[in-house]
Predicted model as a PDB file, atoms N, CA, C, CB and O in Angstrom, pLDDT in the B-factor column:
MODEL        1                                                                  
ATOM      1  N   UNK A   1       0.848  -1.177   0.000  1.00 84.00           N  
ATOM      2  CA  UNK A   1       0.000   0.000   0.000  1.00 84.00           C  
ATOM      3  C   UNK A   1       0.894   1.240   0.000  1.00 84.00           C  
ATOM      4  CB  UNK A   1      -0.965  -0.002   1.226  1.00 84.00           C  
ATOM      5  O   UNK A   1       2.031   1.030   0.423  1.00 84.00           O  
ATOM      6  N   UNK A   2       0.677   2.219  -0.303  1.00 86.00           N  
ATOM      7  CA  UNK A   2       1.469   3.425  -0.869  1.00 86.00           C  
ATOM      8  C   UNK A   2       0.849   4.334   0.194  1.00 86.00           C  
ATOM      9  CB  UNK A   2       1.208   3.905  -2.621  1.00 86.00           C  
ATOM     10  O   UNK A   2      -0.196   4.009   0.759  1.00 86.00           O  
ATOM     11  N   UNK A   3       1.529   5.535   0.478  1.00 93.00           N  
ATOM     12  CA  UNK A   3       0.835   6.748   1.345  1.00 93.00           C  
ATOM     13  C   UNK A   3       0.366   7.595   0.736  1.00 93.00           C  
ATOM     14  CB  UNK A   3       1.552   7.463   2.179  1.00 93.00           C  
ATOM     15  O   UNK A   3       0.347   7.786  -0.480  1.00 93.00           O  
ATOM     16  N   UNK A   4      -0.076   8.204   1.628  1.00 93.00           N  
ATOM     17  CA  UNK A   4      -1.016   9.362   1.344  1.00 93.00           C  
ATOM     18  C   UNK A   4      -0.302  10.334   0.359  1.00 93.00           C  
ATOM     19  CB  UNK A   4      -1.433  10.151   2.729  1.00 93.00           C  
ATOM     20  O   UNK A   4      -0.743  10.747  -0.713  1.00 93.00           O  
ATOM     21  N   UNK A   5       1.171  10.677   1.084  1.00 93.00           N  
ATOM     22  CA  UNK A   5       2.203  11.492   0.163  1.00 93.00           C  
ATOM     23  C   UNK A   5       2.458  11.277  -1.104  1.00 93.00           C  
ATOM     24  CB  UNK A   5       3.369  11.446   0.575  1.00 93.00           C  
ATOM     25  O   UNK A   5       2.532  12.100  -2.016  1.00 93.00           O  
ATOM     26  N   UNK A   6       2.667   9.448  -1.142  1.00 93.00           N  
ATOM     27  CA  UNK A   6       3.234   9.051  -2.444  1.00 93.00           C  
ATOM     28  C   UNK A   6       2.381   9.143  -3.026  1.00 93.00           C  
ATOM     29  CB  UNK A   6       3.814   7.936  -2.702  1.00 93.00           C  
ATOM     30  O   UNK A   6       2.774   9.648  -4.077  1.00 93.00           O  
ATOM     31  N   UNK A   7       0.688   8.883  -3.117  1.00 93.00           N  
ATOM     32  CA  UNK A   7      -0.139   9.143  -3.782  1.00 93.00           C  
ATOM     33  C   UNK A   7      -0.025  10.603  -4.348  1.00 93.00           C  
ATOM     34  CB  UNK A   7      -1.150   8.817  -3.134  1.00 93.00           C  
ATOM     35  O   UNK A   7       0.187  10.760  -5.551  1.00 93.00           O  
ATOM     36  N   UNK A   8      -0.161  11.670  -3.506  1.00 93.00           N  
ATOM     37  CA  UNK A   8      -0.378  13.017  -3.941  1.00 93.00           C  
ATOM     38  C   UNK A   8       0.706  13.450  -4.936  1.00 93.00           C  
ATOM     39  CB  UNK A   8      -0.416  13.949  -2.744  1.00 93.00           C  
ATOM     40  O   UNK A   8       0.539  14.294  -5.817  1.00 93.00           O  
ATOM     41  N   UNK A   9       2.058  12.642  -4.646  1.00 93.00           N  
ATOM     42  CA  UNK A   9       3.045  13.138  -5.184  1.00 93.00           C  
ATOM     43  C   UNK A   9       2.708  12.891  -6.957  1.00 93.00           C  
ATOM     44  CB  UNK A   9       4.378  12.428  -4.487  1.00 93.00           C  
ATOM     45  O   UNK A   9       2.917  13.692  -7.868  1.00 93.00           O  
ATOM     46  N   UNK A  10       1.910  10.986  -7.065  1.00 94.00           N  
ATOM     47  CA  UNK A  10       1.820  10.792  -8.231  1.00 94.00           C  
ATOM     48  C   UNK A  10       0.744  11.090  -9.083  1.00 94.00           C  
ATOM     49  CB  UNK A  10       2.051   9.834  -8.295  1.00 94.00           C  
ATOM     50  O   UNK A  10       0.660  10.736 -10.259  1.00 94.00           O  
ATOM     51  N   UNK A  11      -0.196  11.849  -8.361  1.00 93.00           N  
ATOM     52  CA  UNK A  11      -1.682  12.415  -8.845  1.00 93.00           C  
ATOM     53  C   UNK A  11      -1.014  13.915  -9.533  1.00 93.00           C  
ATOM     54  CB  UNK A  11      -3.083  12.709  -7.227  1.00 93.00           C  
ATOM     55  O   UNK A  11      -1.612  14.511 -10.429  1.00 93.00           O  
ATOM     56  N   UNK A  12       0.194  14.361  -9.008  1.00 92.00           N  
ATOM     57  CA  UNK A  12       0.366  15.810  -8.781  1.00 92.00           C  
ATOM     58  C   UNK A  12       1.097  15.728 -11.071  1.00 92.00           C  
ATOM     59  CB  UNK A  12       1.991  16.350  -6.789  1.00 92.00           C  
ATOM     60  O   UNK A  12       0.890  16.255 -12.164  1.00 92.00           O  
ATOM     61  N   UNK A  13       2.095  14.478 -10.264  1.00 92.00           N  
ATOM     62  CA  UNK A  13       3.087  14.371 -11.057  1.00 92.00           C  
ATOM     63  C   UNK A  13       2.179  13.943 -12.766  1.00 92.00           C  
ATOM     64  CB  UNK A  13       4.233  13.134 -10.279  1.00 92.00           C  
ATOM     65  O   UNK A  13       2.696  14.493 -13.739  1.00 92.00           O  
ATOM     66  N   UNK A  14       1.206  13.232 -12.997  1.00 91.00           N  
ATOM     67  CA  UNK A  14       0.485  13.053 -13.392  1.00 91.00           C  
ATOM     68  C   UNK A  14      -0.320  14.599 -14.296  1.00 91.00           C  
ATOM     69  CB  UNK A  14       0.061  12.310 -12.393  1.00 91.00           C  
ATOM     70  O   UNK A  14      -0.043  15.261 -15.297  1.00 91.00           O  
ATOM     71  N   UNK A  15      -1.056  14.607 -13.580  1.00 89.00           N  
ATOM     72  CA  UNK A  15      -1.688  16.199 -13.561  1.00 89.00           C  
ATOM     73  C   UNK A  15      -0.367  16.766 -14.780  1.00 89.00           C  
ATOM     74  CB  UNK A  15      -1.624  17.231 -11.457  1.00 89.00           C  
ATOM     75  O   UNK A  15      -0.416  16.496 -15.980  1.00 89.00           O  
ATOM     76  N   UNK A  16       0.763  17.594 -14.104  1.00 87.00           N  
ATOM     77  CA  UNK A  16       1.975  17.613 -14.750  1.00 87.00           C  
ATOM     78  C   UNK A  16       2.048  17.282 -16.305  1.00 87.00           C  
ATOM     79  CB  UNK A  16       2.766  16.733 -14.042  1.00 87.00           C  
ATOM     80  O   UNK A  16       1.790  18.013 -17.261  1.00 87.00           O  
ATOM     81  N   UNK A  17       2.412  16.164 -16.276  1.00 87.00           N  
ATOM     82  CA  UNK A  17       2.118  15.245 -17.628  1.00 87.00           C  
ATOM     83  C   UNK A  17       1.248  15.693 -18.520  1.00 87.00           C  
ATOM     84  CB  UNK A  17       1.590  13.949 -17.371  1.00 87.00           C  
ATOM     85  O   UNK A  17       1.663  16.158 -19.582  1.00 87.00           O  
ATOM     86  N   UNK A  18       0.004  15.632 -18.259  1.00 86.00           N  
ATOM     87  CA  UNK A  18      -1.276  15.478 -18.821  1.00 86.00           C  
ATOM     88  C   UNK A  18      -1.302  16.740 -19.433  1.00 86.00           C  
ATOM     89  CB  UNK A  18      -2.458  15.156 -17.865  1.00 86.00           C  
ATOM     90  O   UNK A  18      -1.460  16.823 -20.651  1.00 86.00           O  
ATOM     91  N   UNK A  19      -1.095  18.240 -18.364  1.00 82.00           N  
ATOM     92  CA  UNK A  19      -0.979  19.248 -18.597  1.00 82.00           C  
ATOM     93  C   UNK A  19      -0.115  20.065 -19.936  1.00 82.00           C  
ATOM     94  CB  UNK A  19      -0.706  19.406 -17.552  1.00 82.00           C  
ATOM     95  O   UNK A  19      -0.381  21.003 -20.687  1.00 82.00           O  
ATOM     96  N   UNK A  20       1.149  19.049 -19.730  1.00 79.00           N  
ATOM     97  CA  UNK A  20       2.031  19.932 -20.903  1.00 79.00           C  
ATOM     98  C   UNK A  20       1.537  18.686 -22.166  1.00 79.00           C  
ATOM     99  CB  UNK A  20       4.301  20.119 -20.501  1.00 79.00           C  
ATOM    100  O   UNK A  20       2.204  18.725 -23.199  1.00 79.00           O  
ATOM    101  N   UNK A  21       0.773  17.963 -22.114  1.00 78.00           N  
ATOM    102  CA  UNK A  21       0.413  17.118 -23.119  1.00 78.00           C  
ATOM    103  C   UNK A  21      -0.830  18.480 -24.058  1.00 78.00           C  
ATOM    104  CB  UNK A  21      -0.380  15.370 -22.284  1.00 78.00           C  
ATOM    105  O   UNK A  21      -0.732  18.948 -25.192  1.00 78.00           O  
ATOM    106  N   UNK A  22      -1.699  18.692 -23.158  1.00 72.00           N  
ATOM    107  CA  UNK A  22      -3.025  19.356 -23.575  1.00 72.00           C  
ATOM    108  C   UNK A  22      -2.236  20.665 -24.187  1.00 72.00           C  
ATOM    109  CB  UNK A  22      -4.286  19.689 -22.164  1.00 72.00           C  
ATOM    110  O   UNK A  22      -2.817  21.108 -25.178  1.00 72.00           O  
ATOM    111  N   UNK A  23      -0.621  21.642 -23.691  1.00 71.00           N  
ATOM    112  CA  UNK A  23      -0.363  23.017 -23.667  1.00 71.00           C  
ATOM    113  C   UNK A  23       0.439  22.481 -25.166  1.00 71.00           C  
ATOM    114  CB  UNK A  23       0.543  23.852 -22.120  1.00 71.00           C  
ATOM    115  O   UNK A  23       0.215  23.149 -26.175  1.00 71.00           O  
ATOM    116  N   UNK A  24       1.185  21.507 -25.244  1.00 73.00           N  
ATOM    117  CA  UNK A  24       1.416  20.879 -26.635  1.00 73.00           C  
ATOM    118  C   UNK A  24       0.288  20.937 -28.031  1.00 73.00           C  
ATOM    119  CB  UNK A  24       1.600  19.389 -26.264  1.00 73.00           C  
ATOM    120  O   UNK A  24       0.420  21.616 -29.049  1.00 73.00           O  
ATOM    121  N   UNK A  25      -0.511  20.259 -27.780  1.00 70.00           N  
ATOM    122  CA  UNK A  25      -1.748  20.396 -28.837  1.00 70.00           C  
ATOM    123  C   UNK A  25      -2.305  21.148 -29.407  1.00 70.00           C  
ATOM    124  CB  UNK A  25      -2.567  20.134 -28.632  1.00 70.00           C  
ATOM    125  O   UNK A  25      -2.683  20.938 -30.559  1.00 70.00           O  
ATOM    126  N   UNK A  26      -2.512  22.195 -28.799  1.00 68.00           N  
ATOM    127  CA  UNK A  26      -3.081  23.813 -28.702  1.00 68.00           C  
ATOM    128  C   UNK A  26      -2.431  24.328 -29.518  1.00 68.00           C  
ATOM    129  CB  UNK A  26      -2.958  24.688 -27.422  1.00 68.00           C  
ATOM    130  O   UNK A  26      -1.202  24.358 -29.459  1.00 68.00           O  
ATOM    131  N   UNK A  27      -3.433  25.074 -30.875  1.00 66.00           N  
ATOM    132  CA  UNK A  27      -2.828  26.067 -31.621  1.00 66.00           C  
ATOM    133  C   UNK A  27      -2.443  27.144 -30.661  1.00 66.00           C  
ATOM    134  CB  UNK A  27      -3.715  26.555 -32.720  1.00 66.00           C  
ATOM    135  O   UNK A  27      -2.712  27.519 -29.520  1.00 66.00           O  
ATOM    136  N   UNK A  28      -1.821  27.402 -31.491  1.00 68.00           N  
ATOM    137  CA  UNK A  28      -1.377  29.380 -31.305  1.00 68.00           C  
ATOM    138  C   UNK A  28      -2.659  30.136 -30.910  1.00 68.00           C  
ATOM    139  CB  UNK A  28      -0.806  30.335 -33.086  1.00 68.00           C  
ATOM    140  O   UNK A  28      -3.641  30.071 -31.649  1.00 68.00           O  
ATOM    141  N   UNK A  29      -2.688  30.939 -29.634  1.00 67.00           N  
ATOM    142  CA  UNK A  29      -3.056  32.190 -29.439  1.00 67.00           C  
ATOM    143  C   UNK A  29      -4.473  31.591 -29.597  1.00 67.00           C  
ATOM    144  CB  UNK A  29      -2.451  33.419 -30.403  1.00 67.00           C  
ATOM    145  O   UNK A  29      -5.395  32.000 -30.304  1.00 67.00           O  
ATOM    146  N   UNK A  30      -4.421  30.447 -28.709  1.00 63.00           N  
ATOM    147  CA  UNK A  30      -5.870  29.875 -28.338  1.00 63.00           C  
ATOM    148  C   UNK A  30      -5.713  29.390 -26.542  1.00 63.00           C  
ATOM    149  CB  UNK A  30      -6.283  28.262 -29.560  1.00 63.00           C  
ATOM    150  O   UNK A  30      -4.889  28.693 -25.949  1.00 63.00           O  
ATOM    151  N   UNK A  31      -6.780  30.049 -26.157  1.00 64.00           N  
ATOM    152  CA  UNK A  31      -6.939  29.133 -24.102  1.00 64.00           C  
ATOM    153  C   UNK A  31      -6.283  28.051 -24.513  1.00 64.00           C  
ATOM    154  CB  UNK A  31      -8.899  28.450 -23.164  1.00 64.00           C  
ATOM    155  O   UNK A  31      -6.271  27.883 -25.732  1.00 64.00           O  
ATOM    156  N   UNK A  32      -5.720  27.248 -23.836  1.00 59.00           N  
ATOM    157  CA  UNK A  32      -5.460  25.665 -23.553  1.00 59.00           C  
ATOM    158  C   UNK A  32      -6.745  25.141 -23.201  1.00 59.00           C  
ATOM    159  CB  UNK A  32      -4.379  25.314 -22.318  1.00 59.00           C  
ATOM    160  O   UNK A  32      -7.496  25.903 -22.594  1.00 59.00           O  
ATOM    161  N   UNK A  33      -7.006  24.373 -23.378  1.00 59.00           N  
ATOM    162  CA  UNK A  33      -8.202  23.422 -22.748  1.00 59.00           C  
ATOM    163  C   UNK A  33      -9.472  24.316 -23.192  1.00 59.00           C  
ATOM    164  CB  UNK A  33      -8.113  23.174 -20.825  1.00 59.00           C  
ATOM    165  O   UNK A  33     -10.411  23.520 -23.173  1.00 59.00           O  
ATOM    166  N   UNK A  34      -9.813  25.204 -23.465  1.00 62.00           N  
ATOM    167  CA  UNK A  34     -10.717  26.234 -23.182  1.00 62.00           C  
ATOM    168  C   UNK A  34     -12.520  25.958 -24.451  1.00 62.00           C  
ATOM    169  CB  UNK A  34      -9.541  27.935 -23.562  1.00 62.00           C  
ATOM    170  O   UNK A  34     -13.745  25.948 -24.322  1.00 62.00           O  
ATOM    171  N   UNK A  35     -11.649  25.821 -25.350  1.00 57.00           N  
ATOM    172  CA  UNK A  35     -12.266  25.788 -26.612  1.00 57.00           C  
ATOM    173  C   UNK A  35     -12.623  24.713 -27.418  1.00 57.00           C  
ATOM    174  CB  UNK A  35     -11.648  26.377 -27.273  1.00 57.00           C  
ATOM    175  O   UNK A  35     -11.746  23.855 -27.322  1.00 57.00           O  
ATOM    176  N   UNK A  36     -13.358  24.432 -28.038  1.00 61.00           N  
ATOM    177  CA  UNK A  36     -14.016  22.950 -28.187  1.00 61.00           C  
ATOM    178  C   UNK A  36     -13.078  23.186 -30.340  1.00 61.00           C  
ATOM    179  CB  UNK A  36     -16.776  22.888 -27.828  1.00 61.00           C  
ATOM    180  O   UNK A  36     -12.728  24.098 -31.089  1.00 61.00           O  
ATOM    181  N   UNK A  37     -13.109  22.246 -30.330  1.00 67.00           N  
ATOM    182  CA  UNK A  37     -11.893  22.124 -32.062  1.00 67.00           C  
ATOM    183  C   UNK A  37     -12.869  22.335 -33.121  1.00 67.00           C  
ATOM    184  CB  UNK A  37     -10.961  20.205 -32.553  1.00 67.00           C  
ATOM    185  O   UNK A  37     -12.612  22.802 -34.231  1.00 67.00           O  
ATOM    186  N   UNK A  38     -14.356  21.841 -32.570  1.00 75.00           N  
ATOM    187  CA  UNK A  38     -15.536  22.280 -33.980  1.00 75.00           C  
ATOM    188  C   UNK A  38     -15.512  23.741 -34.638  1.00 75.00           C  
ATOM    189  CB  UNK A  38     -17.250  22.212 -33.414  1.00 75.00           C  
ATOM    190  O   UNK A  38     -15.912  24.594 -33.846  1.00 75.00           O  
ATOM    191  N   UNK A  39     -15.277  24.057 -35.434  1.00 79.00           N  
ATOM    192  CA  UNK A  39     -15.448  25.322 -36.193  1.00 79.00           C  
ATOM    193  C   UNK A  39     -16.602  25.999 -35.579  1.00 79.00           C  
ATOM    194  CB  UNK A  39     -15.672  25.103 -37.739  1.00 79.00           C  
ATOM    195  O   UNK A  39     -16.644  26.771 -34.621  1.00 79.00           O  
ATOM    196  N   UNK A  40     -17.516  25.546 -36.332  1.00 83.00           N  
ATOM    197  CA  UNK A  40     -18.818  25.939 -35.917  1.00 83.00           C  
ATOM    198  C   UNK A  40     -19.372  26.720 -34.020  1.00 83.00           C  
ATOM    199  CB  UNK A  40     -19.502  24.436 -36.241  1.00 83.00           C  
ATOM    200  O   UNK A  40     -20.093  27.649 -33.654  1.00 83.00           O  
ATOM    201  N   UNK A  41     -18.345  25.456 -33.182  1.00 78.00           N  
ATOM    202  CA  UNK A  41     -18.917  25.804 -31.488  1.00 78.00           C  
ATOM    203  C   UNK A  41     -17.231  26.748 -31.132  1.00 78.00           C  
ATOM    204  CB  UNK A  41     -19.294  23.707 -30.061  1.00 78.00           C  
ATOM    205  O   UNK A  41     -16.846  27.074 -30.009  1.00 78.00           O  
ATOM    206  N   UNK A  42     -16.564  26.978 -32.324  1.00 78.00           N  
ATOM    207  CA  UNK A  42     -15.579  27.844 -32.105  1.00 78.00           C  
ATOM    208  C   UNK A  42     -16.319  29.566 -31.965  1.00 78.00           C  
ATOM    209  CB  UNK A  42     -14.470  27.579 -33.420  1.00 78.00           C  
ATOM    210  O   UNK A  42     -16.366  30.388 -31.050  1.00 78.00           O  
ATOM    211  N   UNK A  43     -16.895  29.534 -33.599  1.00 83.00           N  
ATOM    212  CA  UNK A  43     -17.648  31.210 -33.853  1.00 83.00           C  
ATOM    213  C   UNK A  43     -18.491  30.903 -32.773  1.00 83.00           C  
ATOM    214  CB  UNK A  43     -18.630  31.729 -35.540  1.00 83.00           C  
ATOM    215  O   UNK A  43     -17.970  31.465 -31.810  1.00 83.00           O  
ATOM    216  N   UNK A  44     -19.260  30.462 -32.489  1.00 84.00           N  
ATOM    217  CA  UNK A  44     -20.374  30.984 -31.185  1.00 84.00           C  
ATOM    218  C   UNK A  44     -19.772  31.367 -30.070  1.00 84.00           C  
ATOM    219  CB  UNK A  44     -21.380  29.892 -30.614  1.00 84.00           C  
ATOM    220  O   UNK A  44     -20.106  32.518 -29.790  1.00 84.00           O  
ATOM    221  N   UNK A  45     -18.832  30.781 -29.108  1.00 81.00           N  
ATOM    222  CA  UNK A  45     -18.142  31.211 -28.085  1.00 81.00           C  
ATOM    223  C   UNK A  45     -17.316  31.992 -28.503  1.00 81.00           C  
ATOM    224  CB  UNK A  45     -17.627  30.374 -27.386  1.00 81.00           C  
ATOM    225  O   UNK A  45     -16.908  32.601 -27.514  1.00 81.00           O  
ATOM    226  N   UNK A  46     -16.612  32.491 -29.747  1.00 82.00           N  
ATOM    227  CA  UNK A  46     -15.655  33.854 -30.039  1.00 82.00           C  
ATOM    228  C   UNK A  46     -16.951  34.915 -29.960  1.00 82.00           C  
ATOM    229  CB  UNK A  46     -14.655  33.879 -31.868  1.00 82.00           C  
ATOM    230  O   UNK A  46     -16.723  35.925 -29.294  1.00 82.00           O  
ATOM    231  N   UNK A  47     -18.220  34.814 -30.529  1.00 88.00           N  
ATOM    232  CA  UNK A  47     -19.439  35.778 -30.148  1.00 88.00           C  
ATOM    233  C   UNK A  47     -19.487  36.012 -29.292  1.00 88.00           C  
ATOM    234  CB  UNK A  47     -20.534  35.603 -30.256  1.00 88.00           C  
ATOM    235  O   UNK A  47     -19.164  37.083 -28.778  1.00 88.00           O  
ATOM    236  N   UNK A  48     -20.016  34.862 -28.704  1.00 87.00           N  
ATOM    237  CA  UNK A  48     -20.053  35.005 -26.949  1.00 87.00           C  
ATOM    238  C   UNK A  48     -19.249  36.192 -26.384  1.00 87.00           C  
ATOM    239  CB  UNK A  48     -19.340  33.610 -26.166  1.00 87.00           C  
ATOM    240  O   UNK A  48     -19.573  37.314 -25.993  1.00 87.00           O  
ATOM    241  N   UNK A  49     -17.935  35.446 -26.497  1.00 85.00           N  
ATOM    242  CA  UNK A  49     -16.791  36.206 -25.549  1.00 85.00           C  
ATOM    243  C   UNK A  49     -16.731  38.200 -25.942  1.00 85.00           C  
ATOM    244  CB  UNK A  49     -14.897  35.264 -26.100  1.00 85.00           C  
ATOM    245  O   UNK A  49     -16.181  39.087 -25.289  1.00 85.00           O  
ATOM    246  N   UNK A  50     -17.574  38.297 -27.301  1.00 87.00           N  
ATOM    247  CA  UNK A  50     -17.060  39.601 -28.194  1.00 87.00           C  
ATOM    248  C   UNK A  50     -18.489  40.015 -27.435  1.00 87.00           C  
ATOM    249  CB  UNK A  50     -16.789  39.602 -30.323  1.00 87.00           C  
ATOM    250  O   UNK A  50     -18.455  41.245 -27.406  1.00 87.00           O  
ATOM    251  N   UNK A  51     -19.183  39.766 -27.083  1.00 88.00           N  
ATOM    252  CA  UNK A  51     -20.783  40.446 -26.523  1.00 88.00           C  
ATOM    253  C   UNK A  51     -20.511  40.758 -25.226  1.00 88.00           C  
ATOM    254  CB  UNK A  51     -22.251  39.366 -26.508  1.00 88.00           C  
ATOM    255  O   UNK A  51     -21.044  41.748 -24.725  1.00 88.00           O  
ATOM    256  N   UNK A  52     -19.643  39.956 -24.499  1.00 87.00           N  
ATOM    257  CA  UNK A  52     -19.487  39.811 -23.181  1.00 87.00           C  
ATOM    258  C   UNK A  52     -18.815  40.695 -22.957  1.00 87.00           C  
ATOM    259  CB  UNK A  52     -19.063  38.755 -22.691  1.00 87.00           C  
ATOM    260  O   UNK A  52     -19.472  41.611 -22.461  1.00 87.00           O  
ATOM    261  N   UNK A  53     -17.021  41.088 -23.150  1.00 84.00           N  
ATOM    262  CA  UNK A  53     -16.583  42.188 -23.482  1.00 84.00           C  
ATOM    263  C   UNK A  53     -17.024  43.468 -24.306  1.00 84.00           C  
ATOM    264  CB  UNK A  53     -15.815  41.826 -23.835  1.00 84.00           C  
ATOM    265  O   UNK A  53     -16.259  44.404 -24.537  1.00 84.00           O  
ATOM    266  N   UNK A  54     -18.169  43.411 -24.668  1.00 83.00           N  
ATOM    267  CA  UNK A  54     -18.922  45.153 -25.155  1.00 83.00           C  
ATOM    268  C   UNK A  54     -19.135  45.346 -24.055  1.00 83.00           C  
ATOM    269  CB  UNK A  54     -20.406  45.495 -26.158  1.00 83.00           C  
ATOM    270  O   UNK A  54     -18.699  46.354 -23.498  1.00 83.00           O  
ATOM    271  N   UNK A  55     -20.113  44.131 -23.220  1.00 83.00           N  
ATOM    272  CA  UNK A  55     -21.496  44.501 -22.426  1.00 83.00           C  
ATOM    273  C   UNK A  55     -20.137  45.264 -21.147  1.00 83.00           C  
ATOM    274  CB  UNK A  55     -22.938  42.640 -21.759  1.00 83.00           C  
ATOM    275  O   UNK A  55     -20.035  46.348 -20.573  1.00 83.00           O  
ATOM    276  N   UNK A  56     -19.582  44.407 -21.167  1.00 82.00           N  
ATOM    277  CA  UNK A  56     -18.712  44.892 -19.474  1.00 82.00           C  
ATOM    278  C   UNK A  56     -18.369  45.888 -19.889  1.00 82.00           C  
ATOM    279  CB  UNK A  56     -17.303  44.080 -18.696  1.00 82.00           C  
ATOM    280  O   UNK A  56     -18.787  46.881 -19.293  1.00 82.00           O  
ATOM    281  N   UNK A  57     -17.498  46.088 -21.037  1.00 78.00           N  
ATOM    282  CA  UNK A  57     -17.018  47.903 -21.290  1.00 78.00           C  
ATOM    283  C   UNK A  57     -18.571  48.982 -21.009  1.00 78.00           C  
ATOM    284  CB  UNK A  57     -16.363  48.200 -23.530  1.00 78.00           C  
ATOM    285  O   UNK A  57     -18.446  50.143 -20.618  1.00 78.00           O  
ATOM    286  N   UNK A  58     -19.478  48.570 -21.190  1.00 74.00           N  
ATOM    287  CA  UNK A  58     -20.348  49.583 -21.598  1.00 74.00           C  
ATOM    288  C   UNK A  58     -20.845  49.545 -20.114  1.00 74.00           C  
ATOM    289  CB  UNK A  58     -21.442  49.309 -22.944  1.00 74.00           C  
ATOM    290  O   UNK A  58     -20.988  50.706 -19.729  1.00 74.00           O  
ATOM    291  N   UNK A  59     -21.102  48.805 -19.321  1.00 72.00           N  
ATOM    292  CA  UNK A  59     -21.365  48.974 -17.899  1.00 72.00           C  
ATOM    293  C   UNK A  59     -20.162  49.338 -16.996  1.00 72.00           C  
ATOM    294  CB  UNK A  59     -21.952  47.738 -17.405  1.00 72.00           C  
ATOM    295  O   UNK A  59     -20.467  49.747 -15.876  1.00 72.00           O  
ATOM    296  N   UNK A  60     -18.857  49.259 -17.294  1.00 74.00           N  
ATOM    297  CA  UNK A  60     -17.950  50.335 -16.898  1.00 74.00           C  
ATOM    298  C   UNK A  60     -17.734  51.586 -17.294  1.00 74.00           C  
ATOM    299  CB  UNK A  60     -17.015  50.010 -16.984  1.00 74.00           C  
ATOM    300  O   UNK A  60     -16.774  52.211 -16.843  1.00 74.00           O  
ATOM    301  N   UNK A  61     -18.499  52.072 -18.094  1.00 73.00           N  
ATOM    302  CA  UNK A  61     -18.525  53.480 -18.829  1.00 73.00           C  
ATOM    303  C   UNK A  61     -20.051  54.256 -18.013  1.00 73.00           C  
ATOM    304  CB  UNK A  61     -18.716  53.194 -20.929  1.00 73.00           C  
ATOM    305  O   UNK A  61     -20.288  55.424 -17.704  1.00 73.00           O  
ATOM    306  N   UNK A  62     -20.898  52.921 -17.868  1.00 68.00           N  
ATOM    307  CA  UNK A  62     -22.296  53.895 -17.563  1.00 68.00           C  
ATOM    308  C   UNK A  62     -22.150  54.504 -16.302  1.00 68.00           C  
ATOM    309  CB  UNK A  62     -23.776  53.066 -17.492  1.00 68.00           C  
ATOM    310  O   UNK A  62     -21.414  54.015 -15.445  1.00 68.00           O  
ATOM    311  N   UNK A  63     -22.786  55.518 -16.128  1.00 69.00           N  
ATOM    312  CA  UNK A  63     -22.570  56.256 -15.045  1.00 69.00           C  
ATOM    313  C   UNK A  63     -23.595  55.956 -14.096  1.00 69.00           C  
ATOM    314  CB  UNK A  63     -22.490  57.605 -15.347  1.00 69.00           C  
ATOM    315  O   UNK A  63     -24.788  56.070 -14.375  1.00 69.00           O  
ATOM    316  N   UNK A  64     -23.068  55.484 -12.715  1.00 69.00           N  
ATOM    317  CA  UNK A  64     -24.233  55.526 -11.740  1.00 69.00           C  
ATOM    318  C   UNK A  64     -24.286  56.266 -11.120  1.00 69.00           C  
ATOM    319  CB  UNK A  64     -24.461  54.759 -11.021  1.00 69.00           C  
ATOM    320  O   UNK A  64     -23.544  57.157 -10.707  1.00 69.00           O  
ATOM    321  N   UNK A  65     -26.312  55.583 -10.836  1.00 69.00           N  
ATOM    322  CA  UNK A  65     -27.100  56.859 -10.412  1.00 69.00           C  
ATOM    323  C   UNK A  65     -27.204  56.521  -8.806  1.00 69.00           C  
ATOM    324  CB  UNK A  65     -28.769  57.054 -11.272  1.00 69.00           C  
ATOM    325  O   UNK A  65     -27.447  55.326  -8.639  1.00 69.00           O  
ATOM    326  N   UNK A  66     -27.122  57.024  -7.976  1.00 70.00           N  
ATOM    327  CA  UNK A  66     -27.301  56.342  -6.469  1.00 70.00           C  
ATOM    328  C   UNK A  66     -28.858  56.645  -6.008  1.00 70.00           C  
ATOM    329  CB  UNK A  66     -26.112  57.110  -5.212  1.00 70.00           C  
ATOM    330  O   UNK A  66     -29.541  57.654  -6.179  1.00 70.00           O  
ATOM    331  N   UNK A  67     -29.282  54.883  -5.096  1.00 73.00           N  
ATOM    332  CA  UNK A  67     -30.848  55.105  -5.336  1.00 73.00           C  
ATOM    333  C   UNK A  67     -31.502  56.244  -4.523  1.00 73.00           C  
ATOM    334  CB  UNK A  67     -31.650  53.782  -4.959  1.00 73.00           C  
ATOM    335  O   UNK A  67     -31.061  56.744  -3.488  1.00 73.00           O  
ATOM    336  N   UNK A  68     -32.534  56.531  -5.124  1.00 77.00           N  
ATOM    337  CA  UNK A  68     -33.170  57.475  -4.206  1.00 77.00           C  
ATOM    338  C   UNK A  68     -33.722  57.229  -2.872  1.00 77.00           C  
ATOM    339  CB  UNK A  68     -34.098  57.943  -4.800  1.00 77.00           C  
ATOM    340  O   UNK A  68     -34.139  56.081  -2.720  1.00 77.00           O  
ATOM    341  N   UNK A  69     -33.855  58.187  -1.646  1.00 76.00           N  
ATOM    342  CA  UNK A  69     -34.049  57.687  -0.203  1.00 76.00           C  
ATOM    343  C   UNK A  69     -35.432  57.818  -0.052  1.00 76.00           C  
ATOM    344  CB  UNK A  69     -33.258  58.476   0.951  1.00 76.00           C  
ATOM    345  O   UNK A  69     -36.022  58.847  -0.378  1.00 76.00           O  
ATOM    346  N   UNK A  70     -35.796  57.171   0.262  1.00 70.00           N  
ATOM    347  CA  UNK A  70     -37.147  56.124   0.508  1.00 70.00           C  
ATOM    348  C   UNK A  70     -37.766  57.901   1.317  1.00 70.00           C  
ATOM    349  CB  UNK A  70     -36.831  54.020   1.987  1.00 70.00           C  
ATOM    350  O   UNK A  70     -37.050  58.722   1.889  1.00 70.00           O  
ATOM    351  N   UNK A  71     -39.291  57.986   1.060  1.00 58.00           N  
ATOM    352  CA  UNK A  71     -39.516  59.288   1.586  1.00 58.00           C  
ATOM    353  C   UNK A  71     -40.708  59.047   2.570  1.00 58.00           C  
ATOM    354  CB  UNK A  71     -39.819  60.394   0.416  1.00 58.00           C  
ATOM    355  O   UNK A  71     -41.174  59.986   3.216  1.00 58.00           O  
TER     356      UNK A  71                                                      
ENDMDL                                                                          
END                                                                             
């Protein structure tokens, strides 16, 4: 039976592995892991991500109003 350590050490070491396996595969100037390889479920989440970044710029630009006190 192995310990607790040696386990963690080889889950860790593992992990490791697996990791520069997935950072290998990966085109250029794409997340690692992030993005699914279909063309198609590529453009929807590059949308996604391009709506998501307007919306946040444009709600860091809007100016707030502080609520009014209850009368």
């Amino acid at each position: 039976m192995i310990s607790w350590d040696e386990f963690r050490e080889r889950v860790r070491r593992l992990k490791a592995e697996r990791w520069a396996d997935i950072l290998a595969s990966e085109p250029p100037g794409r997340a690692p892991g992030r993005r699914p390889r279909d063309p198609e479920q590529e453009a929807l989440l590059a949308e996604a991500d391009r709506r998501r970044i307007a919306e946040s710029e444009l709600l860091s630009k809007a100016r707030r109003v502080p609520p009014r006190p209850s009368e």
